[in-house]
C-alpha positions in Angstrom: 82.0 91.5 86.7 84.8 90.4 88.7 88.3 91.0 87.3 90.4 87.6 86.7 93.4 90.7 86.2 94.2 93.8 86.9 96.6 96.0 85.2 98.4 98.9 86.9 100.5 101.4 85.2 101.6 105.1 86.1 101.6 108.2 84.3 100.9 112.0 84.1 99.8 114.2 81.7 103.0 116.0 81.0 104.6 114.8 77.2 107.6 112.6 78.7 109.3 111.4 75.7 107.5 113.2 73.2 104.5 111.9 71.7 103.1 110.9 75.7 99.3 111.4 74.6 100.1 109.1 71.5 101.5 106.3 72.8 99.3 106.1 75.8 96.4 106.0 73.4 97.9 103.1 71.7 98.1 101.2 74.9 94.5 102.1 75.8 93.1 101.3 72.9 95.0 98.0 72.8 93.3 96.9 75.6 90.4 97.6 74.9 90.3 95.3 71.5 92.3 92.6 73.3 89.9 92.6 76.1 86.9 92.3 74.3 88.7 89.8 71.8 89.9 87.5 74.2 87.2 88.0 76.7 89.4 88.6 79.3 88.0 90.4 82.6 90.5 93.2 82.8 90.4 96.2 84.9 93.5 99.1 84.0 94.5 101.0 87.1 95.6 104.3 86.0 97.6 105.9 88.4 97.9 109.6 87.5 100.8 110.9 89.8 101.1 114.7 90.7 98.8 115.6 87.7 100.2 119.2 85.8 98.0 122.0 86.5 98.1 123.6 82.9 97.1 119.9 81.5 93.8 117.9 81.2 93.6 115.4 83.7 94.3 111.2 81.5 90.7 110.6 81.8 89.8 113.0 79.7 91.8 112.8 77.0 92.0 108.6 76.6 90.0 106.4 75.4 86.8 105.2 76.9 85.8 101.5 77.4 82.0 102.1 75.6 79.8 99.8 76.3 82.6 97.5 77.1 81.6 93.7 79.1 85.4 92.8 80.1 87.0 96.2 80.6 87.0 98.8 83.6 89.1 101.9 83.2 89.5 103.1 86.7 92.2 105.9 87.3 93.4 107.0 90.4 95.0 110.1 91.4 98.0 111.2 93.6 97.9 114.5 93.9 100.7 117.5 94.0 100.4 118.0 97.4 101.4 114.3 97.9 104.4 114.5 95.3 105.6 117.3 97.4 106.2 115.5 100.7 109.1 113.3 98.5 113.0 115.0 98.7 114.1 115.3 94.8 109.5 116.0 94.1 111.5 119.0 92.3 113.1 117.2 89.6 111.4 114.0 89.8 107.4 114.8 88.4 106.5 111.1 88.9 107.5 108.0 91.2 106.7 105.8 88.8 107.1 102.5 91.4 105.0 104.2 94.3 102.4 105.1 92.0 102.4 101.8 90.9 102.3 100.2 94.4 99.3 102.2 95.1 97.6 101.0 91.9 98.3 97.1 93.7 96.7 98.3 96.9 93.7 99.2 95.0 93.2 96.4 92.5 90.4 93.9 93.1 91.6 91.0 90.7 93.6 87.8 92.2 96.4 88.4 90.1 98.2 91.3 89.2 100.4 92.7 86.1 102.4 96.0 86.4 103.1 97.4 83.3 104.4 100.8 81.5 101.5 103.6 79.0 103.8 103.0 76.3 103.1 99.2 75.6 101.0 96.9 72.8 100.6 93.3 74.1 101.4 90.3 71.4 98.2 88.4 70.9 99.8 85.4 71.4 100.3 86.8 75.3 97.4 87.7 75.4 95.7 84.7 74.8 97.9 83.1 77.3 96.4 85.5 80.1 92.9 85.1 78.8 93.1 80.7 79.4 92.7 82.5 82.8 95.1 79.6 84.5 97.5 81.5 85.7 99.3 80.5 89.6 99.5 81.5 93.0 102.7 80.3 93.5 104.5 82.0 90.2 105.5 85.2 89.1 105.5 85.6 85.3 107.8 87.7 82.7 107.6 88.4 78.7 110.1 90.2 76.9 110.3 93.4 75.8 110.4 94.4 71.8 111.5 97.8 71.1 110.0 99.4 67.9 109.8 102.4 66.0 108.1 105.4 66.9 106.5 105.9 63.7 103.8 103.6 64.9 100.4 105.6 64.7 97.4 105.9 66.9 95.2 105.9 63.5 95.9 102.5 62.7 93.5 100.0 63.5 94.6 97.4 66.0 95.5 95.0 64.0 97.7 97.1 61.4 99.3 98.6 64.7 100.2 94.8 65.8 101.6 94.2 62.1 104.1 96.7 62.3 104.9 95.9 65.3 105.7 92.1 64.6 107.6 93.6 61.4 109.8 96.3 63.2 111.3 95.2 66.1 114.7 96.8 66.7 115.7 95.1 69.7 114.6 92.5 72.4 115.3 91.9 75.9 114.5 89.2 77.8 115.6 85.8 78.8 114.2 84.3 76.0 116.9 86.3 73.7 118.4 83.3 74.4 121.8 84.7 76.7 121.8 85.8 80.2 122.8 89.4 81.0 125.5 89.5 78.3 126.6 93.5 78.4 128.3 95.2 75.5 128.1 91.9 73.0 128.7 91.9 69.7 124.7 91.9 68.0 125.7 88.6 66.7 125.1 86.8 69.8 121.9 87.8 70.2 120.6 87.9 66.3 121.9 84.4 65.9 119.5 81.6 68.1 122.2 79.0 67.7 125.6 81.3 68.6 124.0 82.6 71.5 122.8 79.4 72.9 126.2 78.1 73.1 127.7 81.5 74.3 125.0 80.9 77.2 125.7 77.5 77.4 129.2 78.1 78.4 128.6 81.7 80.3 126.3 79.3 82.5 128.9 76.8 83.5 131.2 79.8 84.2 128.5 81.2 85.9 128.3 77.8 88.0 131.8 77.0 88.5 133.0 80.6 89.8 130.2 82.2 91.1 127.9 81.2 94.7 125.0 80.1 94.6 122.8 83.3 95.3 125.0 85.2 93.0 123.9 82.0 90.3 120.4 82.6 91.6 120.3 86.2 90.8 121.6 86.1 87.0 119.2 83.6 86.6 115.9 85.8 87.0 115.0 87.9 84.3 115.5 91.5 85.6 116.1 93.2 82.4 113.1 95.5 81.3 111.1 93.8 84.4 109.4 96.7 85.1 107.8 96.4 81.4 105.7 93.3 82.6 105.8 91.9 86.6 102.7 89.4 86.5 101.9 87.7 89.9 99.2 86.9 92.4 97.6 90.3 94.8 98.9 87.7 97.5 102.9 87.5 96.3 102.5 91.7 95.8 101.3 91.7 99.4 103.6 89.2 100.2 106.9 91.3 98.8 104.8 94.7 100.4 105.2 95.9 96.5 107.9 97.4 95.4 110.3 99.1 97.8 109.2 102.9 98.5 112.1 104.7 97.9 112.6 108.4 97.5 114.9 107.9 94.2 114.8 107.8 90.8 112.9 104.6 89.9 115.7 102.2 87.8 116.8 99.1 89.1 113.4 99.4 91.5 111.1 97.1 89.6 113.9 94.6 89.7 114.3 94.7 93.5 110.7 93.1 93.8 111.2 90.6 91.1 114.1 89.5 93.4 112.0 89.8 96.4 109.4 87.5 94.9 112.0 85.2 94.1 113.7 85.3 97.3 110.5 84.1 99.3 110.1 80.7 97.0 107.7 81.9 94.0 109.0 80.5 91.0 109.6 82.5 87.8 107.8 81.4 84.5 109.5 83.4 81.4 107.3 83.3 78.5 107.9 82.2 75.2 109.1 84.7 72.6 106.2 85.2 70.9 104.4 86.3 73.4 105.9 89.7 74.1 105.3 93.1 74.4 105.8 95.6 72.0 107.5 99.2 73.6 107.2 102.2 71.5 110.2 103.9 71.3 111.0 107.6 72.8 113.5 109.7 73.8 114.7 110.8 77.3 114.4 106.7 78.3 117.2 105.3 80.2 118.4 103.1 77.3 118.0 105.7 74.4 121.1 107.7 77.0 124.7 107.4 76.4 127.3 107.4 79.1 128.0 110.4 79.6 124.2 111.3 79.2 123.6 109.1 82.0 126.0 111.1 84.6 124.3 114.1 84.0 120.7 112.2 84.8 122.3 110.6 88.0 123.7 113.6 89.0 120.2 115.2 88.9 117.8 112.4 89.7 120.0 110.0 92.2 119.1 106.5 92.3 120.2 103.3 94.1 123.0 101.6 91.7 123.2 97.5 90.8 125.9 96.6 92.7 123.9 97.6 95.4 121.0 95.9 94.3 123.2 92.7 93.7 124.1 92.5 97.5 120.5 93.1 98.7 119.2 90.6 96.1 121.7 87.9 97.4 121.6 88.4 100.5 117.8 87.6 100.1 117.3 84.9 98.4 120.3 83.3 100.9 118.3 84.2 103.8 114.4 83.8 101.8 113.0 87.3 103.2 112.1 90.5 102.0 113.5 93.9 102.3 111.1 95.2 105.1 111.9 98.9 104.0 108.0 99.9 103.7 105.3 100.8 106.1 102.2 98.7 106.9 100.4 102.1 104.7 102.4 101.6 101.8 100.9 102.1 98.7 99.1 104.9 100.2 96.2 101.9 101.9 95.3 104.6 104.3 94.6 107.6 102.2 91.8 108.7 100.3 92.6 108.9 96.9 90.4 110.2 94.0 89.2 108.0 91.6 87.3 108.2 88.4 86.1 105.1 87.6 85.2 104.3 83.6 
């Protein structure tokens, strides 16, 4: 069967966060119920970058798709000798963004979601996907609902989503109803009413004082983006995918957002309910503290915001693209292995 979507993700076998194996069963096995629920034809690209030698390969430790009418598992792998050719391969064990670009070169569906292992899907978004009307000429964002870790792989599906609906700790998105407010009191973003009107007024300021690309930019919804990017194989071929840097991957997934943007496809933010759920972990970017986070960049460099800021402006002035990757990217030339389930 055809896929109406495919999903592409990135991962290894190697524990990051603690508790890897565990959530990435969680997501699998999301899918799988969803999939069949909903009756959705999915296929999950697995991308399993420089895969440890002293570990199982993913497909052999994560659930299977038995018997299964609206879901193909098919996982593709990037192997050491690749991750080698990359400067900082030594203290970087994945590029999440380039695995995940050649996991859009691959996919066979007309539209295309890029995602994170460590994930449950809402049912209310997934229903939305599964109406299967979904356009060209759009690029689509849900928000992000942190919960506990104490989730378990056990659970049935259902209980799973429960607790998930019951414990969220934190959300971020455009729908928590204020644009990129940093270091704000929690009350403006527990309180619906408060932080409209903060927003209200930080978006006249924002339109008074600010140009019109720099409007433009606070005005996409960049925050967790790389949690769920949904648009057409076109738009991804359009943008080239996401920009093939040698660097740590933050800010990365929200340079192709921008990109997208920048070339006229419009963004569609969906409504609250229909999230995603993120299992929390440690050694993630937000779980870091300041001085935490010198100590990563120091190791792992990546490109900063401000930079990201200029480039972003200075596309969606001009309505182009960064041109930084070659015809190949996404690895279109190379034979990669795949095990298909």
């Amino acid at each position: 069967m055809q896929p109406y979507l495919s999903i592409v993700v990135a991962s290894r076998n190697d524990n990051h966060g603690g508790d890897m194996l565990k959530r990435m069963t969680i997501f699998v096995n999301g899918l799988i119920y969803q999939t069949r629920k909903h009756r959705l034809p999915t296929e999950l690209l697995f991308v399993e970058w420089n895969p440890p030698q002293n570990a199982p390969l993913l497909h052999e430790v994560l659930p299977k798709p038995v018997n299964h009418p609206f879901l193909t598992i098919r996982y593709v792998v990037v192997p050491p000798q690749i991750h080698q050719t990359y400067r900082f391969a030594g203290v970087m064990p994945l590029y999440q963004m380039i695995a995940k670009n050649a996991g859009i070169r691959r996919a066979k569906a007309n539209f295309i979601l890029c995602t994170n292992v460590d994930l449950l899907f809402s049912d209310e978004l997934f229903s939305i996907l599964a109406q299967q009307n979904l356009q060209e000429n759009c690029f689509y964002r849900a928000n992000r609902c942190d919960i506990p870790a104490t989730i378990q792989d056990s659970w049935s599906f259902e209980q799973q989503l429960q607790f998930a609906q019951s414990n969220i700790m934190n959300r971020v998105g455009l729908s928590n109803y204020y644009l990129h407010l940093t270091n704000a009191h929690p009350l403006l973003t527990k309180n619906k009413w408060i932080a409209r009107q903060v927003n209200y007024l930080v978006g006249l300021k924002r339109k008074w004082f600010n140009n019109r690309q720099e409007t433009a930019l606070w005005t996409l919804d960049t925050d967790a983006c790389g949690d769920f990017t949904l648009m057409s194989a076109k738009a991804w071929h359009d943008i080239q995918g996401y920009p093939e840097l040698d660097l740590y991957s933050i800010h990365i997934d929200s340079m192709g957002l921008i990109a997208a943007a920048a070339l006229g496809y419009q963004q569609i933010v969906f409504d609250e309910t229909a999230c995603t759920y993120h299992i929390d972990h440690t050694d993630g970017w937000a779980s870091m503290n300041p001085i935490e986070k010198v100590h990563f960049w120091h190791k792992k460099p990546g490109i900063g915001w401000d930079i990201v800021s200029q480039c972003g402006q200075y596309l969606l002035q001009h309505k182009t693209t960064y041109n930084l990757n070659q015809p190949n990217w996404g690895f279109a030339d190379t034979a990669l292995e795949e095990i298909v389930l």
